[in-house]
N, C-alpha and C positions, 0 to 999 in steps of 0.2 A: 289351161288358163293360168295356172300357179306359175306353170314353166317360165310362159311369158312376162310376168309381171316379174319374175326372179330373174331374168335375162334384163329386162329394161333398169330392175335396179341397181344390178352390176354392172350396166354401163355408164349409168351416174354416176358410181362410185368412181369409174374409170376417167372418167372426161372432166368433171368438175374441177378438181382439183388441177388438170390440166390447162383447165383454163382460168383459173384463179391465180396459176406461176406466171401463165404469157401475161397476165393483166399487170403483174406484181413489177413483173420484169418491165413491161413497155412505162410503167409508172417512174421506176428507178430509174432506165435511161433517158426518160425525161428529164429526170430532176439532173443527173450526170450532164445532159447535155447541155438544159440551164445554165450550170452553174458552170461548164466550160464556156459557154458564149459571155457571159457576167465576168469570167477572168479574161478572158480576152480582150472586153472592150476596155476595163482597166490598165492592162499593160499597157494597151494601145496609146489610154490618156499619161501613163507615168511618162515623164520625159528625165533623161541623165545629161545635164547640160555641164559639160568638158571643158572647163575652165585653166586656161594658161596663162599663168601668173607669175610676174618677178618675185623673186625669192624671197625679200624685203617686205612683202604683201600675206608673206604665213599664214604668221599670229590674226592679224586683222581678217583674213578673210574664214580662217577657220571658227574665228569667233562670231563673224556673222552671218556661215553658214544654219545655224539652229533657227535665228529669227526670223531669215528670208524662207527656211521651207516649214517654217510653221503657218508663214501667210501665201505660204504658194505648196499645199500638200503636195501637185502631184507632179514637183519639178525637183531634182534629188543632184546638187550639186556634188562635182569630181573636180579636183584639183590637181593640176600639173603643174609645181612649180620649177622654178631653177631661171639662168641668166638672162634676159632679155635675148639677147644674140644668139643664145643655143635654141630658143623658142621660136624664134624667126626662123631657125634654118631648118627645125621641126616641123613648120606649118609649109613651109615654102616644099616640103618632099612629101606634102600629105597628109601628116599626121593628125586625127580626129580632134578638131578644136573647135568650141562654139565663139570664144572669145577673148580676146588677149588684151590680157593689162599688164603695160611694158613700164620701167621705170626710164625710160628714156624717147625724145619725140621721135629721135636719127631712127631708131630702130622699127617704130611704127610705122613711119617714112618708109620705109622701105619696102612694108608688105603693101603700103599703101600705091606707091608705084607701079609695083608689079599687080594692081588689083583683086588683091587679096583679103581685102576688108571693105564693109558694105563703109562707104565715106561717112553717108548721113548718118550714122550711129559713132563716130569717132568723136570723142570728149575729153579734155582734161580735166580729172577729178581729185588731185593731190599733186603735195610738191613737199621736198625734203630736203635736209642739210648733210651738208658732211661733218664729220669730228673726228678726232684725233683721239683715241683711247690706248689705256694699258689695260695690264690685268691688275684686277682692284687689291694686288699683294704687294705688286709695286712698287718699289722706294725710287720715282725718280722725280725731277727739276723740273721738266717740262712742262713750260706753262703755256704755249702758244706753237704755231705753225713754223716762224719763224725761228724759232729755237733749238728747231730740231738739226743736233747735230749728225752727220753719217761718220764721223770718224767712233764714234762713239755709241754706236748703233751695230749690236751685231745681226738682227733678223725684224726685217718690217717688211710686213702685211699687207698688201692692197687687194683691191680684184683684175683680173687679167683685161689688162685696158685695150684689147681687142674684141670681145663678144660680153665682156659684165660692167655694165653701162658707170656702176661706183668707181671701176677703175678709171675708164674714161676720164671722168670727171678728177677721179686723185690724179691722172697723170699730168691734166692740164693745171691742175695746184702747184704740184711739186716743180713744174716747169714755168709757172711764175713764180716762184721762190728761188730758182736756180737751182735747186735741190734733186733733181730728175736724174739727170747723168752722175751726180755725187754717188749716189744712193743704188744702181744699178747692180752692184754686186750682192749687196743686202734685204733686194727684195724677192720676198715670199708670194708669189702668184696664188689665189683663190677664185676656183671657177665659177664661184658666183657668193654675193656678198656676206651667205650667212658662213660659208667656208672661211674667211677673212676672220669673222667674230669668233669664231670654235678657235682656231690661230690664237687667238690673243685670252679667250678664255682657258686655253690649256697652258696657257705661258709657252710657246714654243715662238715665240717672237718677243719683243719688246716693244715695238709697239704698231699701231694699224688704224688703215683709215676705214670706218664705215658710215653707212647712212646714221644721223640723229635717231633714228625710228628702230633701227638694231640695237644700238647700245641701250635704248633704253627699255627692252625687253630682257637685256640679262643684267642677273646678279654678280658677274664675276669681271666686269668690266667697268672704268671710269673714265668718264670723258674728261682728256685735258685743258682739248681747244675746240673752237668751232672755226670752219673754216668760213672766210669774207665769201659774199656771194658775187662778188665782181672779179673773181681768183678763176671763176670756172661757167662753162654752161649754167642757166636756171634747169636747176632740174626738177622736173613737170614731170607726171605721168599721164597718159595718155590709157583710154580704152577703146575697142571695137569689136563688132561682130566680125567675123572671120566669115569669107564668100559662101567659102564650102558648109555655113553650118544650113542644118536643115530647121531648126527650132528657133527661127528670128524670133518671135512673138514671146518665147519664154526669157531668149538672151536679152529683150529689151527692157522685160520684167526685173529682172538680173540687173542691170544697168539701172532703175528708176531707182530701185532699193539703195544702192550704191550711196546713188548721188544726193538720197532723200537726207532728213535730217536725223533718222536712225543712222544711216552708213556714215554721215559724217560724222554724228560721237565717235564711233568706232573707229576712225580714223583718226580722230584728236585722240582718242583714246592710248594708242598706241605711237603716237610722237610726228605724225604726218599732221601738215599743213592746211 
């Protein structure tokens, strides 16, 4: 009888703790698999909404990247900037884009034709001037648009008035002023308009044309003139959701914030209209 009762309590000893691991263990990969279902559904809700933006748009939009995803946790804005024209030919070959804000309509126009942008979401939300700056070391005369001589000019700044929409617009200036073909040998191409401002802020030109809303983010630059808005296109900037985005709902969120009266301090803020 001892034998027995010494047999059954060496199998307690055996199996217990056996089945106090498998409890231990089925408990843990509950909790393990909890808490992977719980990050999953999370990811699932973050959205990365891929913003292609004129170049001219940086400052402003970097600055109001913090207060748009403080009121929208789980939407986590990415910026593409550079030329309007290089951004068009970006989305037109595929490239991952929720929404483009172009500093010109021509260029919007265009993905608009080829049906590239949901229509009903397309808005004008700012508009900007040209000027004429040096670097603020400077010892020159020039007081006006008109005044600019090309004999007297060894390197000036524009943007490439093919694909960087400032250019565009400086080219059509310079060629109401008569100044266009003067000037042909002297000018310094920049692939998009903050390229132009680094130009005239390293003194490697004499002088350059960019948007009002450039100059007046840097220190190393002085605007001499403003250029008449009857010299050139209104220049509007335009936005839209891009067809291919999969996150309308959050790009429209993106867009109210914009246009509210938060995005527009921040747009006066930085020299836009």
């Amino acid at each position: 009888m001892k034998k027995i009762a010494y047999l059954f309590l060496l199998l307690c000893i055996i199996f217990i703790p056996y089945g106090c691991t498998s409890s231990n263990e089925a408990k843990e990969s509950g909790l393990i698999a909890k808490q992977s279902a719980t990050k999953s559904t999370v990811d699932e809700n973050n959205v990365e909404l891929m913003i292609s933006a004129a170049a001219s748009l940086t400052d402003t939009l970097n600055d109001l990247k913090a207060g748009f995803e403080s009121e929208n946790a789980h939407i986590t804005l990415t910026f593409n900037f550079g030329s309007s024209g290089k951004l068009v030919q970006q989305i037109e070959n595929g490239a991952p884009s929720d929404i483009f804000l172009s500093a010109s309509k021509k260029d919007m126009d265009t993905l608009q034709d080829k049906k590239l942008i949901v229509d009903e979401t397309r808005v004008d939300f700012a508009e900007n001037q040209l000027v004429l700056i040096a670097n603020k070391d400077t010892d020159t005369s020039v007081a006006s648009f008109e005044e600019i001589d090309p004999s007297a000019i060894g390197h000036f700044a524009i943007g490439e008035p093919e694909s960087v929409p400032v250019g565009r617009y400086t080219k059509e200036v310079l060629e109401h002023l008569d100044l266009w073909d003067p000037l042909q040998t002297k000018l310094v191409l920049g692939s998009d308009v903050r390229q132009v401002l680094t130009h005239v802020e390293m003194g490697n030109v004499d002088l350059g044309i960019v948007y009002s809303s450039d100059a007046k983010i840097s220190d190393d630059v002085k605007v001499l003139a403003t250029a008449k808005p009857e010299w050139h296109e209104a220049i509007v900037y335009p936005l839209a959701v891009v067809s291919e985005s999969k996150h309308l709902e959050e790009a429209k969120a993106f867009i109210a914030y914009l246009t509210s009266d938060k995005g527009k301090e921040i747009l006066k803020k930085y020299g836009f209209k």
